[in-house]
Structure formats: C-alpha cells, structure tokens
N, C-alpha and C positions, 0 to 999 in steps of 0.2 A: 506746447512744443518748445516752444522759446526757453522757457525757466526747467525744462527738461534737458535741453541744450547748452545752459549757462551751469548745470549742476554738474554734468559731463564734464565742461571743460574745466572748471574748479576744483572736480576730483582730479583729471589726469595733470593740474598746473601742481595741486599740494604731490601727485606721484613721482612728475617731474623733478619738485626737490627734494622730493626725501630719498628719491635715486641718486643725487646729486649730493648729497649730503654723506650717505653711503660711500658715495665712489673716494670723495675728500676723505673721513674716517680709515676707507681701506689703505689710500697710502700712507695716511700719513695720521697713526695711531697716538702719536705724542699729544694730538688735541685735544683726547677723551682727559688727559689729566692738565693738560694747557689751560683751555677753556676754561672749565670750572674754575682754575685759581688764577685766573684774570679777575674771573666775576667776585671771587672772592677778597682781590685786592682791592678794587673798587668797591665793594658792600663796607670791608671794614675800614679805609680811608677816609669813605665817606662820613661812619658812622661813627668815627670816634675824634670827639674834638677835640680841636688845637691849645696845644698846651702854651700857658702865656710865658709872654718874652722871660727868657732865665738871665738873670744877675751873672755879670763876668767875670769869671773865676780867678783868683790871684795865683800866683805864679805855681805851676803845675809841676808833679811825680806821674810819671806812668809808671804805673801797678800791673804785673802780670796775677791776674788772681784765678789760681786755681783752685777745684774743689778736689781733692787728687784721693787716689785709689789707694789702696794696701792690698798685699793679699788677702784674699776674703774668705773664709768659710760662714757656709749657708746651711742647713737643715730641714726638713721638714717630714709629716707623714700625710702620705693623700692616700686616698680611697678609690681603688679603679670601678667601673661598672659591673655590677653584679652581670655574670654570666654562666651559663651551660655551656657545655664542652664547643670547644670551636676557636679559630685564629681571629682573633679581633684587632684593625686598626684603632688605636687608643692616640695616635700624637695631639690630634687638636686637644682631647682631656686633658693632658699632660702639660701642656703648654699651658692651656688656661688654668691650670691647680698651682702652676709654680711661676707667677706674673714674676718675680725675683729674677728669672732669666735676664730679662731685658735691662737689667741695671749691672752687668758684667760686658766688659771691654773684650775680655779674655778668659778661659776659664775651662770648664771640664763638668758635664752632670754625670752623674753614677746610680745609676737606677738599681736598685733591689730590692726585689720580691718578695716577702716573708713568708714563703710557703714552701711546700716540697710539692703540689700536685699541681703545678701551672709553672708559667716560664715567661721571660721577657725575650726577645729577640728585635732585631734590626733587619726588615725584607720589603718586600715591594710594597707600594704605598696606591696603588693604579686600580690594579686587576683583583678585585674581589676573590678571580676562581683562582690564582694562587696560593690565597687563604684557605680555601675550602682544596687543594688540593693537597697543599702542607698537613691537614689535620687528618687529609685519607690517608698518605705516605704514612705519618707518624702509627696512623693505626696499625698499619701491614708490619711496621717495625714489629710494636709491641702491643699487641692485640688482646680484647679482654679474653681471662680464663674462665669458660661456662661450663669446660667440664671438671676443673677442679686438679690439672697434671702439668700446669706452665708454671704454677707462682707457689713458694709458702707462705707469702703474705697476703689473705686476704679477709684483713679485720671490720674491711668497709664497703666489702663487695667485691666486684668481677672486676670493676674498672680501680681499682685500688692501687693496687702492683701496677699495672702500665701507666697509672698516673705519675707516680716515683719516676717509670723508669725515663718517660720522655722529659719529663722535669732536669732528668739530669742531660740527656741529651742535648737540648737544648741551651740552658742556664740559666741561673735565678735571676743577672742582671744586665746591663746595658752601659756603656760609656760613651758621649757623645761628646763632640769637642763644642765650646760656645765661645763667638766670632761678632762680634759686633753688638750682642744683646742676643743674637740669634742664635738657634739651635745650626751646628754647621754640616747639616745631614745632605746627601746629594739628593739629585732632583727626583729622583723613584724612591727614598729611601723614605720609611716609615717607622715607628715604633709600633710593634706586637705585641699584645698578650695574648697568651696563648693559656685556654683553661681546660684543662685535662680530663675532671670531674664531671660526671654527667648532669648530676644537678647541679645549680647555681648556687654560688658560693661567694665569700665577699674577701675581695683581698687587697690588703695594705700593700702599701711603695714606700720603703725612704729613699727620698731623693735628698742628695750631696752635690751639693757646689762648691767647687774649689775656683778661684782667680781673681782676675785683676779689676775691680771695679771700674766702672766709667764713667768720671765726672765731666763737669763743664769747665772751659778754660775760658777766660776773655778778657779785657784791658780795661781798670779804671784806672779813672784822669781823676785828681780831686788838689787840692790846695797841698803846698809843701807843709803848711804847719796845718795838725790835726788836731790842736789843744780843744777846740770847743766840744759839745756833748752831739750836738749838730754838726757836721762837714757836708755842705754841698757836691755831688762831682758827678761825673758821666761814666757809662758803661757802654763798651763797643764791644760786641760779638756777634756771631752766627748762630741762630737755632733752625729747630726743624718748625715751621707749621703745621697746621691740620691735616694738609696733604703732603706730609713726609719729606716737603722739597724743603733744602736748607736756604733761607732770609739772613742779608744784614740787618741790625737792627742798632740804633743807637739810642738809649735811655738815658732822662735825667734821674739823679739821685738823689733822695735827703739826706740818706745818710750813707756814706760813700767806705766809712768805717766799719760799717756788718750788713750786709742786705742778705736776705734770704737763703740759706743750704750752702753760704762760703763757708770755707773751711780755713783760707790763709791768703796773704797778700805778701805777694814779693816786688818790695821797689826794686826797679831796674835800671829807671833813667828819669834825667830832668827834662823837661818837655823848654823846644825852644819854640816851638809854632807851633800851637794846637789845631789851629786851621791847616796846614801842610801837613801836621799829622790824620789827620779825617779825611781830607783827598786822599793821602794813602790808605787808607784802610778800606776806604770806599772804593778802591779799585783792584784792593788780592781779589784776583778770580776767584767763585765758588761752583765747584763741582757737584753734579748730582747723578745719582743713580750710579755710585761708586760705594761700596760698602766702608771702603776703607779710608774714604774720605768722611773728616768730620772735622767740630768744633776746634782740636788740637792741631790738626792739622792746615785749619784757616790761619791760627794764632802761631805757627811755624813758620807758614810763609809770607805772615805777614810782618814781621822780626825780620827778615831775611827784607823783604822789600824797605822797611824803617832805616837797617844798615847798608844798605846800599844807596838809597837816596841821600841820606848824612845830612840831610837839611832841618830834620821836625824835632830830634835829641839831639842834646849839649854830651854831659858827662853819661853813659850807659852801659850796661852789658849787655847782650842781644843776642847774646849766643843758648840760640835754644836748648844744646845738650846742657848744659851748665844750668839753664833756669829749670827746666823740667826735674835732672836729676836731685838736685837742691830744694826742689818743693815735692818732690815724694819721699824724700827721706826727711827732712820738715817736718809735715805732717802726719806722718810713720811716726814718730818721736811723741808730738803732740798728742794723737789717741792712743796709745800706749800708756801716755800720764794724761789718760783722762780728762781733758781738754776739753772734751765733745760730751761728758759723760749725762751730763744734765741740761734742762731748760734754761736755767741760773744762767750757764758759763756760755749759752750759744748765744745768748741774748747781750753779752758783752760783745765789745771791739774784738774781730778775731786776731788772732797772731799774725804779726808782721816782721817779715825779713828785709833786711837789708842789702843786695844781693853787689850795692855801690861799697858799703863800709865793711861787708861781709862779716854783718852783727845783727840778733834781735832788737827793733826797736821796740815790741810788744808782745808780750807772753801770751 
C-alpha cells in the first residue's frame, strides 16, 4: 500500500512539472530556442581550449575587409518528381535542388518548364484540396475529346490537346524575388507543378538566378608593416551559429594577409587604442530575428559608433557609403581581370586598398 502510494505521488509530482513547464513554454516561447543555445554555449566554451597568451601586436591598421558581391548570374537544370496528372506542391524540391539560393543578398529565380503539357504556377501552399480542386476546374475548361469533335490534335491521345491547352493557360514559368538568401514568397504562397498528362512523365526546370551576392564583412587589426610572409593579426565580426542567432566573435590570426574566402582589404584607419577599439565593438547591439539585419550591417554601425566615440582611430575614413561603394567596385575590377580565377592567385596576399592614400597597396 505504501510503495503504491509513493508511485502515485511521483507520478502526479513529475505531472505537476511537466504542467508547469508547459504553462512556462506557452508564454513564453523564446525558450524553446533560448535554452538549447545556452546549453550550447556552455557544451562549446567548455569544450574548446584556451588559446595561449598571443604576442602584442605593433602598431595597428584597421582593415575593413570585405568579401563583396557583383552582380551574379547562376544556371542550372533539375529534374522535378515524375508525376500523373495532378497540382503538385514541389517548393521544398526546388529549394533543395538549387542550395545557390542561399548565397544571394538580392536577386530574382526564373523557373521554366521545358514542356508544353504541364505548367509551373505560384498558389496556395496549405490546403491540398486547392490543388485537387485547380486540376478539376482546369478539366471543365478543357476537357478530354473521347468522342473525337473538340480537338484536331490528337497524336497522343484524348488528353493531348487539353494538355497544350492548359499548359498555356496557365505558363511554363515562375519568377520569384530572392531576399536575404531566401526565397521571398508570402506566407500561403507555394510553388506548383502542375502535370497535365495522364501518365507520368519526367520533366526538366532551368532555373536562373539573377543578383547580388552576399558576402561576409568584418574588421582586421594586424601590424602597419606587412613585409613578412607571416603577419599576425585579429578579426572582429558577427556570424550566424548553428541556431541561426547571430555571435560576436573575436579570432586570432596567422596570417592576417589572406585567411579563407577574403576577396579584398580596405585600409581605413590607424588604430590609436586597440583596447578602446574591442570595448567598442563589443558593445554595437546585435539584432536577431530581423531578416534584414546582418554581418554588414553590424560593421555599419559599428563605423558609425568608432566615429563618434574618436578615441580608438588617429588618421581614418569611416564613412561607410564611401568604404562599401569603393570595395564593390574594387573587387568588380579584380574578378573581371581574373584575380579570383585560380587556386595559385587565391592562395596569395589578397588585394589591398588604400582607402587613407586612395591608392592600391596590393594587386
């Protein structure tokens, strides 16, 4: 009776919290993604160790270094799910055949069909029986000929002719606008194919990307003279983590002259405090769960916070229209003449501007 009574109350003690736990979650949903990346700040603090004391740097450049965009054209051909006649939701296909999305700032996809007996279309993405109600409508349109007195075309059967004909009603392709990496569809909108053919059939998309790539932006510190093969220096930026939430992060360098997917360095200023420089940097707020908040935009305001404090740069320019538009036409110039073209040329010192002398220091 007793250990009957003690199993009772054990259940309804774990009931108790996990009602309670509940009630927390319901108001207050920010947790479900809180939590975990608490846990995950502690797992990886813990787990990764302390890098040993670094050597103090001699007299400092801050470097705006960006990896900067051009306008981009993209290509490719994918293959949608063989289907029988019917509206089929296809976006997640689509998304994962063309991973390229996600590396556009800005940009435009163009979907087209290679066929004349199916369609692409843009419509609800929810209700299933929309789909299946779109493919009865379409039939009442243009319905198969079994007695042989609606169509002169029928080389391929009764569903022949009405396959043409809603092909055109409809249309072969889709244009979608792309917003951050993302497809910028509203919240019911889906992508369609729509297959007219009664048997299954297999059909090609080229998809076209047009726009603005989107690189990383963020501030290396390294020594005024860069004559050694070796340059020490530090990298201050914002990235995304595992859970999508954007991190300061401050890295040492070895080599502070090419580190990984840079494309160009624009010196801007002479560093008078680097320690007054790091307080500031370590204080531009970071936003989350803004789409249109990112990397460039950390290193915007925090240009803007450097020239208003006037303490951490001597001689500078800081003015972000000026640095930005000067390292996309920069490196516009650079991959045009081939700069980027091989392993050889990425594995040297990238190009560096001068943005104090308004001159290349390195090609």
């Amino acid at each position: 009776m007793t250990s009957w009574s003690q199993t009772t109350s054990n259940r309804a003690s774990w009931l108790h919290i996990f009602l309670i736990l509940i009630f927390i979650l319901a108001f207050f949903p920010d947790l479900f993604i809180t939590v975990p990346y608490l846990i995950y700040q502690l797992l990886s603090s813990s787990s990764q160790p302390r890098a040993p004391p670094q050597p103090e740097l001699p007299p400092c450049s801050a470097i705006c270094t960006p990896a900067i965009p051009t306008m981009s054209w993209f290509q490719k051909r994918i293959t949608l799910p063989s289907r029988s006649r019917g509206s089929y939701l296809v976006t997640d296909h689509i998304v994962s055949q063309i991973p390229e999305i996600s590396s556009y700032k800005t940009g435009i996809l163009h979907l087209f069909v290679q066929h004349t007996s199916c369609a692409l279309s843009l419509n609800e993405n929810y209700d299933s029986d929309v789909r299946e109600d779109m493919s009865d409508a379409l039939d009442r349109i243009a319905p198969e000929d079994h007695k042989g007195s609606l169509y002169r075309h029928s080389a391929e059967g009764p569903d022949d002719m009405p396959a043409h004909v809603k092909s055109s009603l409809i249309g072969a392709s889709v244009t979608i606008p792309i917003t951050n990496g993302r497809l910028a569809t509203g919240m019911w909108q889906g992508i369609w194919y729509l297959e007219f053919r009664t048997s299954k059939h297999i059909r090609n998309v080229v998809a076209t990307i047009q726009g603005e790539k989107a690189y990383h932006w963020a501030f290396l510190v390294g020594p005024k003279a860069e004559d050694a093969d070796e340059v020490p220096g530090k990298r201050y930026h914002v990235k995304n983590n595992p859970f999508k939430l954007w991190e300061y992060e401050e890295v040492v360098l070895r080599k502070v002259k090419n580190t990984v997917s840079l494309l160009a360095h624009l010196l801007i200023g002479k560093i008078e405090d680097e320690n007054w420089l790091v307080k500031i940097l370590r204080e531009v707020p970071i936003i989350q769960n803004d789409e249109s908040w990112r990397c460039r935009t950390w290193v915007k305001n925090a240009l803007a916070a450097i020239e208003s404090d006037g303490k951490a740069v001597g001689t500078s320019i800081l003015d972000w229209e000026k640095i930005e538009a000067k390292a996309r036409s920069y490196v516009a110039d650079k991959t045009a003449g081939g700069r980027y073209d091989t392993l050889d040329k990425l594995e040297h010192p990238k190009p560096t501007w001068d943005m104090l002398e308004n001159k290349e220091k390195l090609p």
